[in-house]
N, CA, C and O of each residue as an XYZ file, in Angstrom:
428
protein
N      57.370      6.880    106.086
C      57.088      5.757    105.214
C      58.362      4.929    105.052
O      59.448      5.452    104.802
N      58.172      3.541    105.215
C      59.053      2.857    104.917
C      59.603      2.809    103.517
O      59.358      3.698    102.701
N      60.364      1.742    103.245
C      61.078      1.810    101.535
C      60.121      0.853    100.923
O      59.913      1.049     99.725
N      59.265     -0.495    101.679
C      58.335     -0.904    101.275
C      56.885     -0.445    100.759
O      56.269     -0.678     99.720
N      56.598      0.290    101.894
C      55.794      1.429    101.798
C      56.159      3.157    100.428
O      55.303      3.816     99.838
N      56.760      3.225    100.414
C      57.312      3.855     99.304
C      57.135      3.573     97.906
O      56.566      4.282     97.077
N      57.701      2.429     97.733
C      57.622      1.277     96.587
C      56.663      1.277     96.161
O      56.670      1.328     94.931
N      55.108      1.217     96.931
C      54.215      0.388     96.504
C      53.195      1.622     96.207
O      52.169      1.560     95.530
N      53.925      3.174     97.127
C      53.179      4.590     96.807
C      53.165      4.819     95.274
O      52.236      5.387     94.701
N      54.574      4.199     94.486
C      55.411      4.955     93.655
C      54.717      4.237     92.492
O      54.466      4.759     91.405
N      54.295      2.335     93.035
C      54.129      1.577     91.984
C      52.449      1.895     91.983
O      51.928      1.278     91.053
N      51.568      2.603     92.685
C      50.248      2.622     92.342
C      50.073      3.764     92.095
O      48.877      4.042     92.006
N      50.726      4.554     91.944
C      50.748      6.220     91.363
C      50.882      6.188     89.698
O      50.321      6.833     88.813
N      52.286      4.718     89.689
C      52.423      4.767     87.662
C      51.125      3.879     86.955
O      50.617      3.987     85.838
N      50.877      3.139     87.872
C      49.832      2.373     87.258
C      48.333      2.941     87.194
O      47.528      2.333     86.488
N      47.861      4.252     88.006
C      47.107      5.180     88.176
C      46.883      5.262     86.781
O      45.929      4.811     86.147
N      48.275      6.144     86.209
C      49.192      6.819     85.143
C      48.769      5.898     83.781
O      48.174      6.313     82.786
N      49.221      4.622     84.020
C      49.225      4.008     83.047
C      47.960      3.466     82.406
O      47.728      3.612     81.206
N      46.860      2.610     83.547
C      45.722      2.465     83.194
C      44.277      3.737     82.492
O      43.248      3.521     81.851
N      44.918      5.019     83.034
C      44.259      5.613     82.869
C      44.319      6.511     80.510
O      43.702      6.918     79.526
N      45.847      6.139     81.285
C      46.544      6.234     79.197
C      45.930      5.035     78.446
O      45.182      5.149     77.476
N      46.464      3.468     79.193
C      45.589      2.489     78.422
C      43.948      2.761     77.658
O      43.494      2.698     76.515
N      43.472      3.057     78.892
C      42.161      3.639     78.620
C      41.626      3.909     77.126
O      41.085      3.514     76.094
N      42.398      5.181     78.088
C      42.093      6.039     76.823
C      42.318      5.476     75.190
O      41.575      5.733     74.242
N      43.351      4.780     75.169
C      43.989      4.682     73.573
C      42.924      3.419     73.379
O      42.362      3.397     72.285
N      42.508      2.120     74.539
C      41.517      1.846     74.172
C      39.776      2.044     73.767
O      38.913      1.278     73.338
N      39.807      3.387     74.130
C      38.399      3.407     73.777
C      38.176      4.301     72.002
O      37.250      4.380     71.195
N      39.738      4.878     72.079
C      39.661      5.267     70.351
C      39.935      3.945     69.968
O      38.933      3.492     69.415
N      40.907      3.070     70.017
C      41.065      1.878     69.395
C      40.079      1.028     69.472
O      39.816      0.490     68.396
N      39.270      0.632     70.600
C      38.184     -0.597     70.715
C      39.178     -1.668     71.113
O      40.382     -1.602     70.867
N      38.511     -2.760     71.811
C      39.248     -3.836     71.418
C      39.344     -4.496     72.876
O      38.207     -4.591     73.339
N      40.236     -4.942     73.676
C      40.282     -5.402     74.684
C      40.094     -4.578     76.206
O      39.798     -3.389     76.319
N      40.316     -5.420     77.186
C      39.729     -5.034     78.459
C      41.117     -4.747     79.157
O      42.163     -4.733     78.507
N      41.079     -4.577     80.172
C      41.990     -3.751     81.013
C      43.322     -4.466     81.600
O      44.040     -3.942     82.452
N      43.601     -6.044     80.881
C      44.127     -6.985     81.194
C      45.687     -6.195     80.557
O      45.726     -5.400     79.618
N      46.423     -6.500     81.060
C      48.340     -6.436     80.604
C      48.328     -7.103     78.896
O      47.730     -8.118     78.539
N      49.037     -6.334     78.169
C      49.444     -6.927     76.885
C      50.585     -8.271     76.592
O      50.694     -9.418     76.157
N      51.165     -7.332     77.093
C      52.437     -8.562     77.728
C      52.968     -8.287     79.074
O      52.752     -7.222     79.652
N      53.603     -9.165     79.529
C      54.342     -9.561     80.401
C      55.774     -9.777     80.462
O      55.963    -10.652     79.617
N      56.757     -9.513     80.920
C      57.962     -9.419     80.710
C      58.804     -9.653     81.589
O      59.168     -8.478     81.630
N      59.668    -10.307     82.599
C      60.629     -9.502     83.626
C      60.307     -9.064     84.903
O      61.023     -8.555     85.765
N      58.490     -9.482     84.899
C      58.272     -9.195     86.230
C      57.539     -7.386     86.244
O      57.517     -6.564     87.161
N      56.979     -7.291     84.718
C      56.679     -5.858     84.417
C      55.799     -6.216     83.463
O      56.158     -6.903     82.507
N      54.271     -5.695     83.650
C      53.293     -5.875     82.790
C      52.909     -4.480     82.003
O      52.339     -3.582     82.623
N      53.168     -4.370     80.931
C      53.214     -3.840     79.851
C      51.721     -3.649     79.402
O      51.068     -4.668     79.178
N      51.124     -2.393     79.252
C      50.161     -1.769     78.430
C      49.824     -1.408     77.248
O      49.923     -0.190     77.102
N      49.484     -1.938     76.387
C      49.519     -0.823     75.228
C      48.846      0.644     75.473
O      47.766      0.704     76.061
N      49.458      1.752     75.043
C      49.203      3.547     74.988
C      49.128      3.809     73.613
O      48.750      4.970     73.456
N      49.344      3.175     72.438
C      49.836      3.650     71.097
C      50.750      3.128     70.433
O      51.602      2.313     70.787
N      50.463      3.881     68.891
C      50.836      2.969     68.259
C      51.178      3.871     67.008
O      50.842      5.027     67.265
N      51.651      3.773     65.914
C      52.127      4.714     64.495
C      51.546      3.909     63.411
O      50.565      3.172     63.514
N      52.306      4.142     62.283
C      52.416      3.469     61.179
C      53.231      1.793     61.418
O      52.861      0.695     61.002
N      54.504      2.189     62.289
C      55.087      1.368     62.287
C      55.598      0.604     63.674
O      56.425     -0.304     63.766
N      54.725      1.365     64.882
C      55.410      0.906     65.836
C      54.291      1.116     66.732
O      53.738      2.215     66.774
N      53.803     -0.153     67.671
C      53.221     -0.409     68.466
C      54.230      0.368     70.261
O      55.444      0.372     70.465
N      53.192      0.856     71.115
C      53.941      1.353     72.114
C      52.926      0.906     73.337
O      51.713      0.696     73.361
N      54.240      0.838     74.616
C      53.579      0.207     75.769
C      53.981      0.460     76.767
O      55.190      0.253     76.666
N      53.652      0.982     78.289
C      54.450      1.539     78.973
C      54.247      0.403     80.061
O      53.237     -0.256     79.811
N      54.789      0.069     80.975
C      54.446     -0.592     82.666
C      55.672      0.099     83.377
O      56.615      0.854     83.140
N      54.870     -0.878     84.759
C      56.180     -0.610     85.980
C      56.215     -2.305     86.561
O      55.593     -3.298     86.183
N      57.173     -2.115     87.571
C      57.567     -3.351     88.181
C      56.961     -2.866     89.203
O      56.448     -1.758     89.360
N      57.059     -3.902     90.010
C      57.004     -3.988     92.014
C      57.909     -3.051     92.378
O      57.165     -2.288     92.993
N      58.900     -2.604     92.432
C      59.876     -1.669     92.758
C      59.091     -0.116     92.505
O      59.390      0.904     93.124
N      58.069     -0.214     91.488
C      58.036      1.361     90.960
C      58.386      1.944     89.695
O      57.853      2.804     88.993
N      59.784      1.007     89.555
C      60.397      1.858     88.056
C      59.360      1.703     86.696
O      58.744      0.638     86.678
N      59.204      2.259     86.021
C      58.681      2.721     84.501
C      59.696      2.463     83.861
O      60.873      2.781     84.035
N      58.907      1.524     82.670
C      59.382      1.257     81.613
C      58.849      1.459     80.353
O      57.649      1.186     80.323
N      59.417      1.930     79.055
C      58.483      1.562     78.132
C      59.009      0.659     77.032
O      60.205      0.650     76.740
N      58.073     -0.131     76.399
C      58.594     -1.040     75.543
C      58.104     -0.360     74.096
O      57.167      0.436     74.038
N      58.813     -0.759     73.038
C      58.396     -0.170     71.758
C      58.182     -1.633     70.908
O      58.971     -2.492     71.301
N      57.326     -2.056     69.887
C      57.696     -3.320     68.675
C      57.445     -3.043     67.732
O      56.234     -2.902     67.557
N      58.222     -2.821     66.705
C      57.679     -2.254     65.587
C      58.730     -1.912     64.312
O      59.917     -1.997     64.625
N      58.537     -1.657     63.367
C      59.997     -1.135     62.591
C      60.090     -1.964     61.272
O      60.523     -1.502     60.216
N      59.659     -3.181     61.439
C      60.096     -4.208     60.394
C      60.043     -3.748     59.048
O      59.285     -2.807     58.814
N      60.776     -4.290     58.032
C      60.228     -3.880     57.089
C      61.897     -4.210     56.127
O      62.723     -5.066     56.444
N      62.001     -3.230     54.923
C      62.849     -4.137     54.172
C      63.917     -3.330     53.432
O      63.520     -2.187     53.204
N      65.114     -3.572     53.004
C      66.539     -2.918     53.272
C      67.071     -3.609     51.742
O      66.463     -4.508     51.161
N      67.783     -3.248     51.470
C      68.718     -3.501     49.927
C      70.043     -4.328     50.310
O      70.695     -3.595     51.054
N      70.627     -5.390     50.139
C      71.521     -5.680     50.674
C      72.739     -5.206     49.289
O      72.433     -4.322     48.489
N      74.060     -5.936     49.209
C      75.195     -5.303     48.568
C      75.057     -5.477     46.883
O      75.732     -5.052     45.946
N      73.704     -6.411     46.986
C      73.902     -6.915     45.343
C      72.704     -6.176     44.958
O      72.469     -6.135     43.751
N      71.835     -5.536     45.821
C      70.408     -4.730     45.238
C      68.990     -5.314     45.594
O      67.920     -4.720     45.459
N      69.185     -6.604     46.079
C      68.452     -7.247     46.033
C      67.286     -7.128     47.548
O      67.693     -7.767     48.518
N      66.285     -6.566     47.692
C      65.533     -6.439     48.887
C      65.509     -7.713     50.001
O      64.983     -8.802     49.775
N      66.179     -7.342     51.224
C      65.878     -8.071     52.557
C      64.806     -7.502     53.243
O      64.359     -6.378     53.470
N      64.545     -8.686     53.499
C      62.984     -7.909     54.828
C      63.316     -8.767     56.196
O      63.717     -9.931     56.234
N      63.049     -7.901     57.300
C      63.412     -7.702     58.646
C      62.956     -7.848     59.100
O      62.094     -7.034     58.770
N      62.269     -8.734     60.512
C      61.405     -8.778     61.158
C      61.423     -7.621     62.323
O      62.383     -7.049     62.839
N      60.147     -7.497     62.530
C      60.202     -5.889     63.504
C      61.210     -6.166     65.119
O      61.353     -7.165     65.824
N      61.765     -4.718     65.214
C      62.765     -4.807     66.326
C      61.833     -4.496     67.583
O      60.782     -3.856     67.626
N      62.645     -5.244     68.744
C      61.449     -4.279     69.999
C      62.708     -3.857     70.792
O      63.897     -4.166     70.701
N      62.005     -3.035     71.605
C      62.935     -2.587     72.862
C      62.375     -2.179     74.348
O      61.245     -1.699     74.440
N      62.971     -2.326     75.196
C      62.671     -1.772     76.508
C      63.764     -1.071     77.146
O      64.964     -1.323     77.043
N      63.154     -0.084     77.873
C      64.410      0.847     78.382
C      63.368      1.267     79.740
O      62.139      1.235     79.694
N      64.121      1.626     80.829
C      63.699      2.092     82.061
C      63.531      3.616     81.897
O      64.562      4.283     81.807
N      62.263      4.269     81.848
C      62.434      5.969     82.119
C      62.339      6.521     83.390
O      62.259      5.635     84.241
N      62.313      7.918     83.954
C      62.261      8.109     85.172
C      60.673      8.532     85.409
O      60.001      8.511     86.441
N      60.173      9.113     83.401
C      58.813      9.151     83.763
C      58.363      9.433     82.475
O      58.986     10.182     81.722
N      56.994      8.709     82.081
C      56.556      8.884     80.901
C      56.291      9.891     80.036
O      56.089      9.800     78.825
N      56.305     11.223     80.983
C      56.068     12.509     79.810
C      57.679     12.898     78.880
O      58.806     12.482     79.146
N      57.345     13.609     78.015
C      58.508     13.500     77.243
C      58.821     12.137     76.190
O      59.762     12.207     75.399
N      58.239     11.316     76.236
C      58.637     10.100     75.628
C      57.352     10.117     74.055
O      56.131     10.071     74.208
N      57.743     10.158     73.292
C      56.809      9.657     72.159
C      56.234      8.512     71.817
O      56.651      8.006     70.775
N      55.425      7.978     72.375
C      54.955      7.123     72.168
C      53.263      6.735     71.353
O      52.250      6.171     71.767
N      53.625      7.336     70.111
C      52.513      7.220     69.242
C      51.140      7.837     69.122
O      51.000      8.913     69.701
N      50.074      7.331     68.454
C      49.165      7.755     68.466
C      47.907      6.846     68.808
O      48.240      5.667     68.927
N      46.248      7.130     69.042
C      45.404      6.196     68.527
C      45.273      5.707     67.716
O      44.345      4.903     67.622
């Protein structure tokens, strides 16, 4: 197998992976069809779950690599005089080598 050929083993193996997690979290959740949540970088993002406070989403690129994105967190902090700040929610993305091991929420 080539490195093209490789690539594209690696990138329909996570998306196997991923649509099949989407799925699932959509049919406890309800709600939309099998379309990407977001888009990012050239990496379309799934929602898998979600908490109290944090929405979760895994994709891959054309290359293969896995990513997962997190958005969620916001909420509100005391600054020096006592007085409550509120935060808009943080997100993140980070490259994994593979989705097990990673916490990424619930239905």
């Amino acid at each position: 197998m080539n490195t093209r050929e490789t690539r594209a083993t690696a990138r329909a193996a996570a998306m196997k992976e991923i649509m099949a997690w989407h799925q699932e979290f959509m049919r406890h959740r309800g709600g939309r069809d099998g379309r990407p949540d977001v888009q990012e970088d050239g990496v379309e993002f799934y929602q898998v779950g979600r908490n109290a406070s944090h929405n979760f989403f895994v994709g891959v690129d054309m290359e293969g690599r896995k990513f997962v994105r997190t958005v969620g967190g916001g909420g509100c902090d005391e600054d020096a005089d006592g007085r409550l700040v509120w935060y808009e929610d943080k997100e993140s993305v980070y490259e994994v080598v593979g989705f097990d091991g990673h916490y990424l929420g619930h239905y």
